[in-house]
DOBAVO-898336 format. One record per atom (N, C-alpha, C): residue in one letter; atom name; x, y, z. Coordinates in pm, whole numbers, plus 50000, padded with zeros to 5 digits. Each point is the difference from the previous one (the first is absolute). Layout:
<atoms>
('a','CA',(X,Y,Z));
...
</atoms>
This chain:
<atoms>
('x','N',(43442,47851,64752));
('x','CA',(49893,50094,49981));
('x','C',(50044,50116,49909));
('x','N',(50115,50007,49963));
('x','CA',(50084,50115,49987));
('x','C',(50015,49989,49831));
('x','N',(50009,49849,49960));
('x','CA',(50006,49963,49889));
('x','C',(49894,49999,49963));
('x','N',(49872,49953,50018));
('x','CA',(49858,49977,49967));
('x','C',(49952,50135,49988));
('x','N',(50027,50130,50062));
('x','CA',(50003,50174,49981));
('x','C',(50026,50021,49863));
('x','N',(50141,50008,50017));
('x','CA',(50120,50034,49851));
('x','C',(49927,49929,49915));
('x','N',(49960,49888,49995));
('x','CA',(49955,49894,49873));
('x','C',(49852,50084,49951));
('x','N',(49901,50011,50107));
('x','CA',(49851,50113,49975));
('x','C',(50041,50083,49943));
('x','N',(50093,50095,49997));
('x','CA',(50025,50147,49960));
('x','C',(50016,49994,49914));
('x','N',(50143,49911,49975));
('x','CA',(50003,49944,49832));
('x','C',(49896,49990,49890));
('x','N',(49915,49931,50048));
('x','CA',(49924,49910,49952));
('x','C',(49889,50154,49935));
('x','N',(50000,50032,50163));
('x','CA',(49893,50125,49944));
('x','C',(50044,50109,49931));
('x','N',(50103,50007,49980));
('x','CA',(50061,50152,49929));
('x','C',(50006,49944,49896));
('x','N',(50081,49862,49905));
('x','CA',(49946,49991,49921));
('x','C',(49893,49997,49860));
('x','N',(49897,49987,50123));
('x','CA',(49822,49983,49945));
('x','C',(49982,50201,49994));
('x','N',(50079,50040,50102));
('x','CA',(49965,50162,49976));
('x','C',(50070,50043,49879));
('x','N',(50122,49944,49960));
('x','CA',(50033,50066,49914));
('x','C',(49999,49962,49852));
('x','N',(49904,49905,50006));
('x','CA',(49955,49918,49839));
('x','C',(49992,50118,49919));
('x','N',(49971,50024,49882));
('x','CA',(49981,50076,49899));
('x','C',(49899,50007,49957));
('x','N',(49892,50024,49983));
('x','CA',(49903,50034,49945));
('x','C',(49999,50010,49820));
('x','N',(49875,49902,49925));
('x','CA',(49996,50009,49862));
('x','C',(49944,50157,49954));
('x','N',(50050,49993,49900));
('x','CA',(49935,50140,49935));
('x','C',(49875,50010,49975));
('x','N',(49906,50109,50019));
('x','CA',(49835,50008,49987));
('x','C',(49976,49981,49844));
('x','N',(49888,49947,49973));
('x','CA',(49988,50009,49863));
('x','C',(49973,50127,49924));
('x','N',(49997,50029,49904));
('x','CA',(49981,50131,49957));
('x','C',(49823,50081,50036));
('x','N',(49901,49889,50029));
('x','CA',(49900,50073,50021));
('x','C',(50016,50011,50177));
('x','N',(50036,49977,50045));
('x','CA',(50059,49996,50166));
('x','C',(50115,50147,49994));
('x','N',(50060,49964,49940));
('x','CA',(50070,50175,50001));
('x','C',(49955,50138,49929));
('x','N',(49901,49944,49875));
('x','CA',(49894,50124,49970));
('x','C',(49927,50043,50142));
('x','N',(49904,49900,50060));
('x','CA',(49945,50034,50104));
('x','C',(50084,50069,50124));
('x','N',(50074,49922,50005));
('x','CA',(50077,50086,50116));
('x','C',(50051,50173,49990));
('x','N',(50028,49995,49828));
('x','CA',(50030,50127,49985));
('x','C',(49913,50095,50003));
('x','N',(49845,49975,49958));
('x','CA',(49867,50062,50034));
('x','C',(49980,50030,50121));
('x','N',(50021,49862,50104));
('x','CA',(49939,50026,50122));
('x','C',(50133,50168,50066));
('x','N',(50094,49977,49946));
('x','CA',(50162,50094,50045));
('x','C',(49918,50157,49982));
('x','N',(49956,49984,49868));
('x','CA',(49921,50111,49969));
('x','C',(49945,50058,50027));
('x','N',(49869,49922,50015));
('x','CA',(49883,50046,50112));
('x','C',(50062,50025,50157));
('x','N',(50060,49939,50054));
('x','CA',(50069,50056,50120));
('x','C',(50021,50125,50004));
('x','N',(50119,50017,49879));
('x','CA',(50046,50105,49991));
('x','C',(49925,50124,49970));
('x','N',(49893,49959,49933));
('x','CA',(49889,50139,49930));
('x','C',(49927,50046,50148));
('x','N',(49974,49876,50077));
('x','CA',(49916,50018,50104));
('x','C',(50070,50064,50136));
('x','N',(50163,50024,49997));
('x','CA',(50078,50026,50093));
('x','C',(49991,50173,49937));
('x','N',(50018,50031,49883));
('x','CA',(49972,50136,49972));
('x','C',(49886,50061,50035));
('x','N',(49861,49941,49973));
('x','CA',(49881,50070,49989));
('x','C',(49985,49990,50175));
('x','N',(50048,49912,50053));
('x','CA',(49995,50037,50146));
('x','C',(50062,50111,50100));
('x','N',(50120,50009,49890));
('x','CA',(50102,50106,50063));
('x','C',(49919,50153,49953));
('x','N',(49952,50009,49867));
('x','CA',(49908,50088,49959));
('x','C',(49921,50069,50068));
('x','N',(49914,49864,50065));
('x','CA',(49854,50055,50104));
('x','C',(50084,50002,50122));
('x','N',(50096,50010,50037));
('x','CA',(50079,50035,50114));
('x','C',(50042,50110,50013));
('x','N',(50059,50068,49854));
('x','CA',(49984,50125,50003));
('x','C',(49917,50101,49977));
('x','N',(49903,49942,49925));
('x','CA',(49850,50059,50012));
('x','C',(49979,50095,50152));
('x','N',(49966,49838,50123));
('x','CA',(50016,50034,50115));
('x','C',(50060,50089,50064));
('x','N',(50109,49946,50018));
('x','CA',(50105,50100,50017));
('x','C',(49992,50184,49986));
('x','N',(49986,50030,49861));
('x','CA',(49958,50119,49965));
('x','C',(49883,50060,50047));
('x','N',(49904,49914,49976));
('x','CA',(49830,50034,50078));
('x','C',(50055,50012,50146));
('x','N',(50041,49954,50056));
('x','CA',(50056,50032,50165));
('x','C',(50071,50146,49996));
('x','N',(50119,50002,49991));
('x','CA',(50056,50152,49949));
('x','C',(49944,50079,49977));
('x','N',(49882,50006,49946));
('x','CA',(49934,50080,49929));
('x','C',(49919,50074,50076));
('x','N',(49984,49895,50109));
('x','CA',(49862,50051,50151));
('x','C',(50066,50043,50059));
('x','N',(50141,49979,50013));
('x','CA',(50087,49998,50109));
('x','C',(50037,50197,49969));
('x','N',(50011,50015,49910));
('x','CA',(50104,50121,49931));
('x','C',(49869,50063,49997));
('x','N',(49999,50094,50028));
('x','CA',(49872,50132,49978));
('x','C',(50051,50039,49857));
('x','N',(49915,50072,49933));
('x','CA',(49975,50022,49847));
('x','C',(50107,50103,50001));
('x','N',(50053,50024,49882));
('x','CA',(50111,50095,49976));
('x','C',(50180,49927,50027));
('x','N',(49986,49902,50080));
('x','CA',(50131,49898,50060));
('x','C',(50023,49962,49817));
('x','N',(50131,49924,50034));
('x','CA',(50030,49946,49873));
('x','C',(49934,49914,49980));
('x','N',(49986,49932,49859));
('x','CA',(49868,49862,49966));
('x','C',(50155,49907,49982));
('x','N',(49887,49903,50050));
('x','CA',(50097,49834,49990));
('x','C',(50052,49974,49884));
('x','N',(50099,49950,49987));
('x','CA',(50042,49843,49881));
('x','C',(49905,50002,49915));
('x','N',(49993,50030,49813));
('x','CA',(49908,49909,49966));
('x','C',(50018,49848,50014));
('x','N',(49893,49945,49989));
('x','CA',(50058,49816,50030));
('x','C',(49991,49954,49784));
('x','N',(50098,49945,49997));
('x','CA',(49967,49954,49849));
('x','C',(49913,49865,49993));
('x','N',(49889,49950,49955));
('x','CA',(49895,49958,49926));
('x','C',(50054,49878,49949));
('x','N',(50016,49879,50060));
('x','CA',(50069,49849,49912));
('x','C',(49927,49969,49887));
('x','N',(49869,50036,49962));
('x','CA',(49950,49999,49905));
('x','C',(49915,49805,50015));
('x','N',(49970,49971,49865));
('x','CA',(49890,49871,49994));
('x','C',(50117,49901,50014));
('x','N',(50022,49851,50037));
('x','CA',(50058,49906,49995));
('x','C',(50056,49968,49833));
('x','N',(50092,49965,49967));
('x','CA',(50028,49920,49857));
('x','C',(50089,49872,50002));
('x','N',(49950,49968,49977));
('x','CA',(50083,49834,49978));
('x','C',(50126,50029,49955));
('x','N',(50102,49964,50084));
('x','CA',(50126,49960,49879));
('x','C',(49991,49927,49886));
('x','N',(50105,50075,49940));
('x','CA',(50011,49885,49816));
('x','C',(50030,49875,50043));
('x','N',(50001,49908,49957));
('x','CA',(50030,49857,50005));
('x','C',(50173,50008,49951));
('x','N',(50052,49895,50057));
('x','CA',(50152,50058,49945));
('x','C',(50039,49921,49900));
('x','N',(50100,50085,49892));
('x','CA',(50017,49914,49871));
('x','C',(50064,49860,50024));
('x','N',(49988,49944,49936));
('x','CA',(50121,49894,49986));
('x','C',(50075,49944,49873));
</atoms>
């Protein structure tokens, strides 16, 4: 039973550790877009977080208290350049 174990594991770590082919170039454009948009969308979230954030403080602190953080503005989405080759 012990052998028929060891032999599965094998068998399966193998298959885990195959290699993977390289994406084609429109498969890694996309991926680098989708990286993008993540990334644009992880800012403008953190943005309206501090938006929040500040609008809270703001109720919180009677007038004359210090004013919050400005929050900086990620601005519109832009595509990355395509990369040379």
């Amino acid at each position: 039973m012990k052998k028929l174990t060891v032999l599965l594991m094998t068998l399966v770590s193998g298959v885990a550790l195959a290699k993977l082919p390289t994406p084609s170039p429109e498969a890694a454009a996309a991926a680098d877009l989708a990286k993008a948009r993540s990334a644009h969308g992880d800012k403008v979230g953190g943005y309206k977080l501090c938006l929040s954030q500040n609008e809270v403080a703001n109720k919180f602190k009677k007038a004359g208290a210090a004013a919050p953080a400005a929050c900086a503005n990620p601005g519109p989405f832009v595509a990355p350049a395509p990369a040379a080759k």
